[in-house]
C-alpha positions as CSV (number, residue, x, y, z in Angstrom):
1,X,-2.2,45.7,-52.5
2,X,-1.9,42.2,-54.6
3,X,-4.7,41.2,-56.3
4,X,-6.0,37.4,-56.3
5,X,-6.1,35.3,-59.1
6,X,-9.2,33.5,-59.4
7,X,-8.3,31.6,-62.8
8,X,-10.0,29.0,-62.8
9,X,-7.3,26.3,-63.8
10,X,-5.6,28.0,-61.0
11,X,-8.2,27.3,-58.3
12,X,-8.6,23.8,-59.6
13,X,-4.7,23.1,-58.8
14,X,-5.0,24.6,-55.7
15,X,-8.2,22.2,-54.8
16,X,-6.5,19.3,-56.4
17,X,-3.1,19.5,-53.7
18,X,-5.4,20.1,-51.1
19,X,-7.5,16.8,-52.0
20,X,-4.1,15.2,-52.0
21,X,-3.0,16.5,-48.9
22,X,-6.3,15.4,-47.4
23,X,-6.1,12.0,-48.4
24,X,-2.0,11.6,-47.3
25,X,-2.9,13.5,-43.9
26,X,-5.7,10.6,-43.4
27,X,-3.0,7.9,-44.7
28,X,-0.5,9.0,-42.1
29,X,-3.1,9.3,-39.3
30,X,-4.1,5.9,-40.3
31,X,-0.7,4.4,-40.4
32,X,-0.2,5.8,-36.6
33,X,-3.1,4.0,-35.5
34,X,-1.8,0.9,-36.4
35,X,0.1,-1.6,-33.5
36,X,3.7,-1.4,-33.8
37,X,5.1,-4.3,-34.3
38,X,7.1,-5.3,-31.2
39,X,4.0,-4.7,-29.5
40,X,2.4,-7.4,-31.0
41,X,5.5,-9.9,-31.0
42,X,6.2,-9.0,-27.1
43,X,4.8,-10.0,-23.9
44,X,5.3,-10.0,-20.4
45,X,2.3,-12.5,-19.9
46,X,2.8,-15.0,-17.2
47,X,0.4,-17.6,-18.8
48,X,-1.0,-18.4,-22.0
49,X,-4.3,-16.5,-21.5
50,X,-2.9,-13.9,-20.1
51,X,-0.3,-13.6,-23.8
52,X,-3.6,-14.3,-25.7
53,X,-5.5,-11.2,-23.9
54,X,-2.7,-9.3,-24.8
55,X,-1.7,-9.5,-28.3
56,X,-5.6,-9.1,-28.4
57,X,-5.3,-5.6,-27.5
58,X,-2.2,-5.3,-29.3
59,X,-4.1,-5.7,-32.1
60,X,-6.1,-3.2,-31.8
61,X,-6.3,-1.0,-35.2
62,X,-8.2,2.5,-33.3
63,X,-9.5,4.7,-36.0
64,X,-7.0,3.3,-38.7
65,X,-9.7,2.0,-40.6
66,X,-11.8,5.0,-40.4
67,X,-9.1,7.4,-41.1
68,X,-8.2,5.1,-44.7
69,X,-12.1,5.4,-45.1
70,X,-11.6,9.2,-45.4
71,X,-8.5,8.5,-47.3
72,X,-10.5,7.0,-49.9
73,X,-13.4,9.4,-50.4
74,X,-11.2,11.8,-50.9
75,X,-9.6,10.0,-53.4
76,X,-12.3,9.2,-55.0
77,X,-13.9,12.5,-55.4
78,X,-10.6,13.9,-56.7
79,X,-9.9,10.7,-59.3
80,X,-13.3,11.1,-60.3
81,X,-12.6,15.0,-61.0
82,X,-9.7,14.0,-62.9
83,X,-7.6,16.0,-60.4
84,X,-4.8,14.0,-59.5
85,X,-1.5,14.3,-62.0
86,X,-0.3,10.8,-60.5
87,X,-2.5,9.4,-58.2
88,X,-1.7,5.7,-58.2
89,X,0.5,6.1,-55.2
90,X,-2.4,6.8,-53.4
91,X,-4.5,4.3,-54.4
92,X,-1.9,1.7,-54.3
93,X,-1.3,2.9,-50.5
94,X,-5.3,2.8,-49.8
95,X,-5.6,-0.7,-51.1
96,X,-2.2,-1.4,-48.7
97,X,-3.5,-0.4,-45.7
98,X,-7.1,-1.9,-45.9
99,X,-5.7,-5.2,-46.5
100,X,-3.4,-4.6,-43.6
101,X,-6.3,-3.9,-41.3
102,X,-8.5,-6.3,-42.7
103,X,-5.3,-9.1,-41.9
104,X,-5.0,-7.6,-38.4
105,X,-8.9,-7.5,-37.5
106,X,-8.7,-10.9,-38.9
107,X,-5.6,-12.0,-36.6
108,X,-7.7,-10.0,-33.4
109,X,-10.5,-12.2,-34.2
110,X,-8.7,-15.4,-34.2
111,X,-6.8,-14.2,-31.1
112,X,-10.4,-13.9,-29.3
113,X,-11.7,-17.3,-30.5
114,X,-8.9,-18.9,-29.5
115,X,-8.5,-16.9,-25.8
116,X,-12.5,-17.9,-25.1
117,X,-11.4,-21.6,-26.1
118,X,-8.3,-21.7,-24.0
119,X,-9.8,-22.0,-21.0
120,X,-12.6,-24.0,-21.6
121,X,-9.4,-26.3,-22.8
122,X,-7.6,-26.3,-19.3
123,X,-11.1,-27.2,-17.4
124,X,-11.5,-29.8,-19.6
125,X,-8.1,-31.6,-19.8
126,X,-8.4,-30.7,-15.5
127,X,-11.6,-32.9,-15.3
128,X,-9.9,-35.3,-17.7
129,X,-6.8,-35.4,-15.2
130,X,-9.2,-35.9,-12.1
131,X,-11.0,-38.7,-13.3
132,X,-8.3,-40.3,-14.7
133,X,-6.4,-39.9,-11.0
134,X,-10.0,-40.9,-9.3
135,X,-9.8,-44.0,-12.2
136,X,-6.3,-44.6,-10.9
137,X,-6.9,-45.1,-7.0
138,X,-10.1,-47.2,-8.0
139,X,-7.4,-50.0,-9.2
140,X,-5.3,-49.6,-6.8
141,X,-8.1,-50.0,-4.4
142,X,-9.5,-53.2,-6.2
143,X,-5.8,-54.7,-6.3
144,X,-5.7,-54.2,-2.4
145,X,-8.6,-56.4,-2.3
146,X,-7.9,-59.3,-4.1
């Protein structure tokens, strides 16, 4: 029967990979959530609301920014331990994927604004269209008269 070793240096290395796998399992959870990319680039959208509704969802992050949330406690609590060897990959891949959410939630939001606006635009420019017809066969109808 093997006996443990419960040195403590040994223990702490142990902990410290774990921390590190934590934070890369979170990382790579996080990356999956993300849109791919031809799903945001292709439609099948016969008009432009119906494009605008669906890049929206397309650019839907899930739990992405939840999972790099994780990410970073975890690598926190192990750079503040002073447990990471080389841990500047991590936070350099952290910092990468919060601005990549943080560009895409902008991108949804914009997408959204602009799908509430785009009809409002097509009654508008329809009313526009009506009384300039309406305009049109008033003139016509005042030419018949002279």
């Amino acid at each position: 029967m093997s006996q443990a070793t419960f040195d403590d240096d040994d223990l702490f290395g142990e902990a410290a990979a774990e921390v590190r796998d934590e934070v890369e399992g979170h990382l790579a959870e996080a990356r999956a959530e993300l849109p791919g990319a031809d799903e945001v680039w292709e439609t099948d959208a016969d008009n432009t609301l119906g494009v605008l509704n669906g890049l929206k969802s397309a650019l839907d992050v899930g739990d992405a920014a939840e999972h790099v949330r994780q990410a970073k406690k975890s690598y926190v609590l192990g750079e503040r331990a002073d447990a990471f060897e080389d841990a500047d990959d991590l936070g350099a891949e952290i910092d990468d994927l919060s601005e990549l959410i943080a560009d895409i939630e902008d991108a949804a939001d914009a997408v959204g604004e602009l799908a509430g606006t785009v009809p409002e635009l097509r009654g508008s420019l329809a009313d526009a269209a009506d009384a300039a017809d309406a305009a049109g066969e008033d003139d016509d109808e005042d030419e018949s008269d002279d």
